[in-house]
N, C-alpha and C positions, 0 to 999 in steps of 0.2 A: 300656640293657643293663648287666649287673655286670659288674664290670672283669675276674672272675674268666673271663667268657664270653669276652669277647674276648679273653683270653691264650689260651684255648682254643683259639679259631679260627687267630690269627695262630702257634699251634705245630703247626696241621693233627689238634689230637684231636678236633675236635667240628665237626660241619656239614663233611665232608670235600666231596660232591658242590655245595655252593654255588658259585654263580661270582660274581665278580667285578664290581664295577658302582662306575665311574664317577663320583663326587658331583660333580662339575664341572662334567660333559654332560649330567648330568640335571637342572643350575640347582641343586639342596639347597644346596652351599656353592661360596663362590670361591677362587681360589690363595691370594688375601690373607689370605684368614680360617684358612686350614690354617698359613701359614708363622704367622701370628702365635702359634696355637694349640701351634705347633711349639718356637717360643720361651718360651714360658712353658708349664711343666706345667700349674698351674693355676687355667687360663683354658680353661673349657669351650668346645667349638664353638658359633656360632649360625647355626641353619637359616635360610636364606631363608624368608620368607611370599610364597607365592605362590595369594593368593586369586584365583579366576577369578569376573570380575563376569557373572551369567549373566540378561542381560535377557528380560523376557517379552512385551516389547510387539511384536505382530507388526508387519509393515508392511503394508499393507491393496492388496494386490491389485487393481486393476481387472478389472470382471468384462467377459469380451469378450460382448457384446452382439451378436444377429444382423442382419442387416439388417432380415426378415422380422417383425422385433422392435421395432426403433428407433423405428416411429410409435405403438407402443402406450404409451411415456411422454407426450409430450403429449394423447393422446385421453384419457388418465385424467386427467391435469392439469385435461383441460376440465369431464372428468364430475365431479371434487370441485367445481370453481369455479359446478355448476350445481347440485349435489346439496347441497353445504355450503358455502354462499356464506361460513358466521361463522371460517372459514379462513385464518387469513393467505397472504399469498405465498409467506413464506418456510418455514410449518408443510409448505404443499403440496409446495413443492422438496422438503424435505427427508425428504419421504412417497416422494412418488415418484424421485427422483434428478435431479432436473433443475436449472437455472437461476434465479434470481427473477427476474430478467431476461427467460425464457424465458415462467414462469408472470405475469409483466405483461402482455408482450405480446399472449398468450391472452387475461388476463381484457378488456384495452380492445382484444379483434379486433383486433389489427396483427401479430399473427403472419403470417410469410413465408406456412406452410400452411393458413392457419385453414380457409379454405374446404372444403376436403378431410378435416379431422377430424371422426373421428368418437366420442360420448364413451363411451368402456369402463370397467366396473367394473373398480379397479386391484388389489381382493383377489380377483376372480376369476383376473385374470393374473396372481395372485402376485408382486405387485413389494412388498407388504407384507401383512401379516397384518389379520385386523380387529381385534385387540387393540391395536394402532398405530393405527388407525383411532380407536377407542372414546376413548383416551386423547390422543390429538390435537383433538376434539372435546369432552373434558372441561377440556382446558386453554383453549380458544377460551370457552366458555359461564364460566369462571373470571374468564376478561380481561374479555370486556364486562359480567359482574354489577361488575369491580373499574373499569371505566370510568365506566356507568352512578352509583356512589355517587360518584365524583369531581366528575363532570356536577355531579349534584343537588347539592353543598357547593360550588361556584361559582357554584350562583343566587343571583343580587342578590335580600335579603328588601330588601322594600320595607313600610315599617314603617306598619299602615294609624292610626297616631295621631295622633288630631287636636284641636286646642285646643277647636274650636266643637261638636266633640259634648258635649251634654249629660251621658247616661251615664258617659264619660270621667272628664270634668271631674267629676263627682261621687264615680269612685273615688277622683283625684289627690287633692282633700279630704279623703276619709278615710284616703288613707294616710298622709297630712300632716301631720308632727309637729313641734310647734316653729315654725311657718312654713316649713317649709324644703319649699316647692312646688316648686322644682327639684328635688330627690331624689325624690319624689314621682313627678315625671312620669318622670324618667330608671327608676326603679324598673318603673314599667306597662310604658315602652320596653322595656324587658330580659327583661320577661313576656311581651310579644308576640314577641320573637327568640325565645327558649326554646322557645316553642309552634311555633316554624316551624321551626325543627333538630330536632322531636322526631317531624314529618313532619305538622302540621295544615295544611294549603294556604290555608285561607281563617283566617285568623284572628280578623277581626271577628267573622264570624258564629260561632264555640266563642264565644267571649265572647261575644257575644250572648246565645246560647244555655243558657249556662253563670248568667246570672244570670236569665236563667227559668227554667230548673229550679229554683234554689234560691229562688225568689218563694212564699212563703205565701200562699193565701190566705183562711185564715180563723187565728185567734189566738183561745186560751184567756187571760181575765183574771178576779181575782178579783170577784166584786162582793160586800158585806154586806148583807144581806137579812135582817131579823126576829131581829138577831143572831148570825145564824148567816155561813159566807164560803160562796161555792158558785164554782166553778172553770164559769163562764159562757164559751162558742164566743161569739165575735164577728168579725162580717165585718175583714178589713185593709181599711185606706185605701189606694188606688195611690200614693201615696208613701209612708207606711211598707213597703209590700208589698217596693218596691226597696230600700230601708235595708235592711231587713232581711238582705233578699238578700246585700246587697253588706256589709255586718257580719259576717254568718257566714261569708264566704268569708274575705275580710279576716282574722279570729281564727284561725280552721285554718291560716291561712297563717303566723301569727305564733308559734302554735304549735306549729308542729316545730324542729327545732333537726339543725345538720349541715349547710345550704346557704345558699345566700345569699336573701335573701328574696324577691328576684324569682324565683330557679327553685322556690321554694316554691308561690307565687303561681301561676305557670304549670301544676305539678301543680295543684291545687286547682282553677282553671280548667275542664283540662280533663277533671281526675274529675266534676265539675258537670255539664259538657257531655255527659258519657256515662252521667249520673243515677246517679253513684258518687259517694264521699265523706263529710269530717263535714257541709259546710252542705246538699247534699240526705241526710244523714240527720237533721240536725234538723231541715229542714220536714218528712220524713216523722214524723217524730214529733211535730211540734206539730199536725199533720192527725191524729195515730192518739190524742192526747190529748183532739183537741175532736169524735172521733167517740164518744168512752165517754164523754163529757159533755155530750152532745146532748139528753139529758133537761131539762138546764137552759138551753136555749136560748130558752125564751119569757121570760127575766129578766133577759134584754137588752133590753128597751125601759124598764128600771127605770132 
């Protein structure tokens, strides 16, 4: 207020019918703060702050429950634990208001009453909604898909490599550079882990598999004839057939760049195995060469 105001009041010309009000009973200021104010002109007054802390959190009421009432929480306990066995104990308590204690009991029948229950749908009695339902059941099917992947990444791979396979021991050769046949074979090992954390179960048999599909069996070679070169189909040998094979997987493999060379290997594998890739598109293509050059296939016995 201007100072002119309040001369006004404290001379009775202005605000005549106002009353009078207390600043000390009404908390605003203390004695202390008037006499100090009183001793020095100026030294303005200062208000109390009185913020009122206005909480929102209710306290949650127990709801009284009738007698008539009280057996229909367990019968629904029993009806989830039969309806939707992927329920925890403690999903159901807390569905239906009860115990986990209570809903144990139930699930391994050692409830006081079990004999005597009977199971009731708990959204018909309205003890919750089926959107609580819906979404209690989506968080269950959540847990055991995030169980399940846990499971499967603590199976023991049992790595099927072995010295006395032939086929093997013919890649570890060709991966084999410098002599260095230990890297070699640790290299296959890392290809056949790969292929099992990538979900293949059997892994022999992709590999197996994988260097059959990529098996030629016929090869374009040139021959000279009368001068001339002609691009002659000629049968594979069963051992180059496997070179071959196992050459072209080998170079695709060598040829990407980004990972380490066994998870290269392992892609390549098992694109092979599912008749994708570069080495089953090169036997497709040295088949799709010596089919438009089957005209000169009787010059092969030259």
């Amino acid at each position: 207020m201007h100072e002119v105001e309040i001369q006004g009041i404290a001379d009775g010309e202005v605000a005549k019918g106002i009353k009078a009000y207390n600043p000390i009973i009404s908390g605003q200021l203390s004695r202390e703060e008037i006499e100090l104010s009183s001793k020095d002109e100026n030294r303005p007054l200062v208000i109390k702050s009185t913020d009122i802390e206005i909480s929102n959190s209710e306290k949650k009421i127990k709801k009284y429950v009738p007698l008539s009432k009280r057996q229909d929480k367990p019968d629904s306990a029993l009806w989830l634990i039969r309806q939707h066995n992927m329920l925890k104990d403690s999903q159901i308590a807390k569905l239906v208001g009860i115990t986990k204690n209570s809903v144990t009991s139930i699930r391994n029948k050692s409830y006081w009453n079990y004999n005597n229950l009977n199971p009731k749908d708990p959204v018909a009695l309205n003890l919750f909604s089926q959107k609580d339902l819906v979404e209690a059941l989506e968080k269950a099917e959540r847990r055991i898909k995030r169980e399940k992947k846990e499971k499967e990444k603590k199976v023991k791979f049992n790595s099927p490599f072995s010295f006395t396979d032939p086929l093997q021991a013919k890649v570890v050769n060709c991966i084999m550079k410098c002599g260095k046949k230990t890297v070699a074979q640790r290299i296959l090992q890392d290809a056949f882990a790969e292929m099992f954390r990538r979900g293949e179960k059997d892994v022999l048999k992709t590999f197996e598999t994988a260097v059959k599909n990529a098996t030629p069996a016929i090869e374009v070679r040139p021959r000279r004839i009368g001068g001339s070169i002609y691009q002659v189909p000629t049968e594979v040998n069963p051992k180059r057939q496997q070179t071959l094979a196992i050459r072209w997987i080998l170079t695709a493999a060598r040829s990407g760049k980004g990972q380490p060379v066994a998870k290269r290997l392992a892609s390549e594998i098992i694109d092979a195995a599912n008749e994708r890739g570069t080495a089953f598109s090169k036997k497709e293509e040295m088949h799709k060469m010596a089919h438009a050059n089957k005209a000169f296939a009787h010059l092969a016995r030259y």
